[in-house]
N, C-alpha and C positions, 0 to 999 in steps of 0.2 A: 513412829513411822506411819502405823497405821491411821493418824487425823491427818498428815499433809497429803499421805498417798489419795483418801478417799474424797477432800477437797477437790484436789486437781483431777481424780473421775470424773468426779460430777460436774465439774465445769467445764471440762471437754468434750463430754457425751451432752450437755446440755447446747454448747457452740455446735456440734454436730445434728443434734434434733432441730435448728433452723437453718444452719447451712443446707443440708443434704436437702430439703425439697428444692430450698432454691439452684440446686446445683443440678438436680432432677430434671427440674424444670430448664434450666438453661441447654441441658444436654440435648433435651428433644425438641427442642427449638431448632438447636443447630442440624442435626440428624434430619430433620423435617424442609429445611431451608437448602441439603442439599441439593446440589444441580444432577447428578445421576439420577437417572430414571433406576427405580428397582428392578421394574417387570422387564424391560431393555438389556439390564446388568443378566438377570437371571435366563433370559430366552437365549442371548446371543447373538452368536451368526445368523439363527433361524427368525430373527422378529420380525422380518420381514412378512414371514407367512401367518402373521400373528394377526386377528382381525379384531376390528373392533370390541366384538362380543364378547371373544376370548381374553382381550386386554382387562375388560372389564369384569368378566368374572374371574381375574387372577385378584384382581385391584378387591374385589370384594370377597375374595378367600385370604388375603391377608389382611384385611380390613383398613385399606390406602383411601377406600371410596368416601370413607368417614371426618368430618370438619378434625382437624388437627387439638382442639381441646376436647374432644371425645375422645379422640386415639388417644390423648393421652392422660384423660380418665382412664382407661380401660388398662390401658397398661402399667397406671399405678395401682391398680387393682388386680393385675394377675403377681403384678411384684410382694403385696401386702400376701396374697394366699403362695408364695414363693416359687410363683411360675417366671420365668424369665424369656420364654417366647423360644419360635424354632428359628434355628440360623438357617437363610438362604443357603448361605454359599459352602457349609456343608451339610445340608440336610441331615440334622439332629439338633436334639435340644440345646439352648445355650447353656443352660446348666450342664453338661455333658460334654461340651466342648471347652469350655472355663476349664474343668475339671481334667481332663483328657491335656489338655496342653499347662494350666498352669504349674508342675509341675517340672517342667524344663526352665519354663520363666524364672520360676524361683531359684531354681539349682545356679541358673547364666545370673542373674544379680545379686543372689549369695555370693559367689566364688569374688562378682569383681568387687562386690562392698568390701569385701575381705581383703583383695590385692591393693586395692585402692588405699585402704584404711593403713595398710602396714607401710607401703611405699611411702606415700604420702606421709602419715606419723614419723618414719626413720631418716627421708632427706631433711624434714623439719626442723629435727634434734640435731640434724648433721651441721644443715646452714647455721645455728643459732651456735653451736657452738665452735664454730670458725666465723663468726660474723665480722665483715670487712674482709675478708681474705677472698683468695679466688674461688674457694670451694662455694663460698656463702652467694656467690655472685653466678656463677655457676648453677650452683639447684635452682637460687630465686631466678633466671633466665630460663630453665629448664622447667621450671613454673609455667610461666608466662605464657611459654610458647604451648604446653600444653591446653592449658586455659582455650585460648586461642586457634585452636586446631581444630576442624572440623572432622565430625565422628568419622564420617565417608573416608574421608582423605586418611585417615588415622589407618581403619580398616582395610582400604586400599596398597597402602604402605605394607602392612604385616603380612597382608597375604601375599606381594611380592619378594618378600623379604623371607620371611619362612616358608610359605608354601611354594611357590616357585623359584626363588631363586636357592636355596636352599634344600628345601623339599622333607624337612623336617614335619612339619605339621601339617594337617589335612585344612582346608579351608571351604568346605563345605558338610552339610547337616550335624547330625548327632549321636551318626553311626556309620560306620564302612559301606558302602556299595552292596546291597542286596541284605541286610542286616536294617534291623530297626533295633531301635536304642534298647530293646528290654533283651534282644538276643546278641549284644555287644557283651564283651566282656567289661571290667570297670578300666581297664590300662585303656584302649580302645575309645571310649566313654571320653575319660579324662583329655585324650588326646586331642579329640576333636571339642571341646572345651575351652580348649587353652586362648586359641587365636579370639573368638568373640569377647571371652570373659576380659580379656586384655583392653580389646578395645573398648568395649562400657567401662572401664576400672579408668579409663581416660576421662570420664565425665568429672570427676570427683576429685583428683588427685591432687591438679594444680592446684584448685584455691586450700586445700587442707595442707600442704606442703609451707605456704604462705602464713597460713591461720595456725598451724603446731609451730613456727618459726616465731613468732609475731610473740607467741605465751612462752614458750620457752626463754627467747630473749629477755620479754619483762622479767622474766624469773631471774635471770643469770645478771641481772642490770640492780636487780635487789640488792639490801642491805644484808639481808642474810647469806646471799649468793658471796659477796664481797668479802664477809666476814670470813666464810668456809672457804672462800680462794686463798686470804691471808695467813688460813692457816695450812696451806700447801695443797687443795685441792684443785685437781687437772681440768679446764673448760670441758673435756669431753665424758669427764664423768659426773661433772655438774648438769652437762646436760640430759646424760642419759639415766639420771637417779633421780634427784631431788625437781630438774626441770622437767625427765615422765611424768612426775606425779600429776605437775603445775597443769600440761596440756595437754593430758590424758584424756580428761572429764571434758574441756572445752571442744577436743577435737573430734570426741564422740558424739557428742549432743549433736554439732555441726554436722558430722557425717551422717548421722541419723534424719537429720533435718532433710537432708539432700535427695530422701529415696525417692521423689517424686520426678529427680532426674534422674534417676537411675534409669527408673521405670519409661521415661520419655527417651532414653537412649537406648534402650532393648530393642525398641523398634525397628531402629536402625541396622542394629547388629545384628539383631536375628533375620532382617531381611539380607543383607550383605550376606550373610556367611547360612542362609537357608535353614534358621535352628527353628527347631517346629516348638515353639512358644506360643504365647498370647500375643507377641509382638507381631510375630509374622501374619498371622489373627488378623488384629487389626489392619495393616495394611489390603490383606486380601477380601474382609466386611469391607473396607471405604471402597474400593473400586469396583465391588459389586455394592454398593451402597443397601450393603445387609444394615438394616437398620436395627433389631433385637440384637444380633451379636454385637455391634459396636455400643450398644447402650449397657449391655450386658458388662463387655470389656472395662467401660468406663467406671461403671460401679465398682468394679473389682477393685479397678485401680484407684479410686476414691477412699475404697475402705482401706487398704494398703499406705498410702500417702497418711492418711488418718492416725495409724496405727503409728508409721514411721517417727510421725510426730511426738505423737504420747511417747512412743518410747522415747525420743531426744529427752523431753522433758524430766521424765522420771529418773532415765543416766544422768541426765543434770543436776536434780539435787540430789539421789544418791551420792556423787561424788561432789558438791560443795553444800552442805547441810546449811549455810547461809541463804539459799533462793528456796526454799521450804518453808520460809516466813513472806514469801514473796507473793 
C-alpha cells in the first residue's frame, strides 16, 4: 500500500508545484482586470467628497499605485512569509476571516456531500434494479430534471415550500433572530441547516444517481449476476449487496471528484439563504472588489479542490486494487 500510495503523492504534489503558480498567476490577473474601482467600493456613498490627494494616498496605502507585476511580486512574497493581506470589506486580516467563516462552509458542504452521496447512491441501486420499469424511468427522469435545475430556482422552491408555505423550516442564517450560531443550541443549528444543505446536495446528486445506476446495471447484466439470479436470487438484493460493492468505489471517487462543485454552489446557497460562510465572502469581496480576500478565498478553495481530488483518487484504488498499477 505504502509504494502505490507514496507514488501517486509525489505526482500530485509535484502536478500542484506547477499548477498552483500558474493558477496564482491567473487569479491576479483577473482580480486586477476587474472593473470595480476598490477605493469607490470601500468609500461609498461618501466618494464624492473624496479628492484627489486622498484617492491617491488610499491607492498608495494599499499599494494600487504600483505596476500590477510588482503588486504581484509583493504579494507572493507576503503569501511565501504567510501573510494573506487585510480584507477591505471587513477590516481584518484574511487569514482571520478564512478562519472565522470557513468553518460554517465546511459544516454547509459536509452535510450536502453526505445527503447527496446517500440519495443519489440509494435511487441508483433503486433504478438498476427495476431497470425498464417505471420506477427505473422515473428516478432516471428525476435525474435529469435535477441535473438541469438551476441552484436559485432549486433554493427558491424549498424556501416556498418549507419555509413559507409550510413554515417548517427557517430560511435564513445560522441562527435564530438575535442568537449567533455559537449561542444556538445544536437542534436550532441543525434546523436552519437543513434548507441550504438540501439545496447544494442538488449539485451532485443527478449525475451520481445516473453513474451508481449505470455500475450497478453492468453489474447485474454480468455473468456472475445471471448465475446468482438462476439460483433464485431477488433483483433487489442483487442490487443492494453484491451491485453496492460494484458502485460503491466508482461513485465515491466520482463524488469526491465533484467538491469543486460543491464548493462553486455554496456560493449560491449561502448567499440565498444568508449562511455566514466563505461563500457569502466571496460574493460580498467581488462587489466591493476586495481584492486579498477574494485571492485569499480562492486559494482556500484551490487547496480544497486539490485535496478533494487526491482523496477521489486514493478511495479509488483503495477500493479497486487494479488502478494502483495504473
Amino acid at each position: 500500500m505504502t509504494g502505490w500510495l507514496g507514488r501517486l503523492l509525489v505526482e500530485r504534489l509535484i502536478r500542484l508545484a506547477w499548477l498552483l503558480p500558474l493558477a496564482m498567476a491567473g487569479l491576479f490577473t483577473l482580480v486586477s482586470l476587474a472593473p470595480v474601482d476598490p477605493i469607490t467600493s470601500y468609500v461609498g456613498a461618501r466618494v464624492a467628497e473624496v479628492g484627489p490627494d486622498q484617492r491617491a494616498a488610499i491607492a498608495q496605502a494599499w499599494g494600487l499605485d504600483a505596476p500590477a507585476p510588482e503588486r504581484f511580486a509583493l504579494w507572493l512574497g507576503h503569501i511565501a512569509r504567510g501573510d494573506l493581506g487585510s480584507s477591505i470589506t471587513f477590516n481584518a486580516p484574511v487569514a482571520q476571516v478564512l478562519a472565522g467563516r470557513a468553518g460554517a462552509s465546511l459544516t454547509l458542504i459536509a452535510l450536502a456531500f453526505l445527503m447527496s452521496f446517500a440519495v443519489g447512491l440509494s435511487l441508483g441501486l433503486t433504478a438498476a434494479a427495476t431497470r425498464g420499469r417505471w420506477p427505473d424511468r422515473a428516478i432516471r427522469g428525476f435525474a435529469v430534471v435535477l441535473t438541469a435545475s438551476p441552484g436559485f430556482w432549486v433554493a427558491l422552491l424549498l424556501i416556498a415550500l418549507f419555509a413559507v408555505g409550510l413554515g417548517w423550516l427557517p430560511s435564513c442564517c445560522a441562527a435564530p433572530p438575535g442568537l449567533t450560531a455559537d449561542e444556538a443550541d445544536l437542534a436550532a443549528r441543525l434546523r436552519h441547516l437543513i434548507l441550504p444543505a438540501a439545496t447544494l446536495s442538488v449539485v451532485g446528486t443527478g449525475p451520481l444517481i445516473l453513474h451508481s445506476r449505470a455500475r450497478a446495471a453492468a453489474f447485474l447484466e454480468s455473468p456472475a449476476a445471471r448465475h446468482l439470479a438462476a439460483h433464485g436470487a431477488r433483483p433487489g438484493w442483487l442490487a443492494w449487496r453484491p451491485g453496492l460493492r460494484h458502485a460503491l468505489g466508482p461513485a465515491l471517487a466520482v463524488h469526491l471528484a465533484g467538491t469543486g462543485e460543491l464548493i462553486g454552489g455554496s456560493v449560491l446557497a449561502e448567499t440565498v439563504f444568508a449562511w455566514p460562510g466563505l461563500g457569502q465572502a466571496t460574493v460580498r469581496a467581488a462587489l466591493g472588489a476586495d481584492a486579498p480576500l477574494l485571492l485569499g478565498i480562492a486559494l482556500a478553495t484551490l487547496v480544497v479542490v486539490f485535496l478533494g481530488n487526491l482523496a477521489a483518487d486514493i478511495a479509488a484504488r483503495l477500493l479497486d486494487p487494479r488502478l494502483r498499477q495504473a
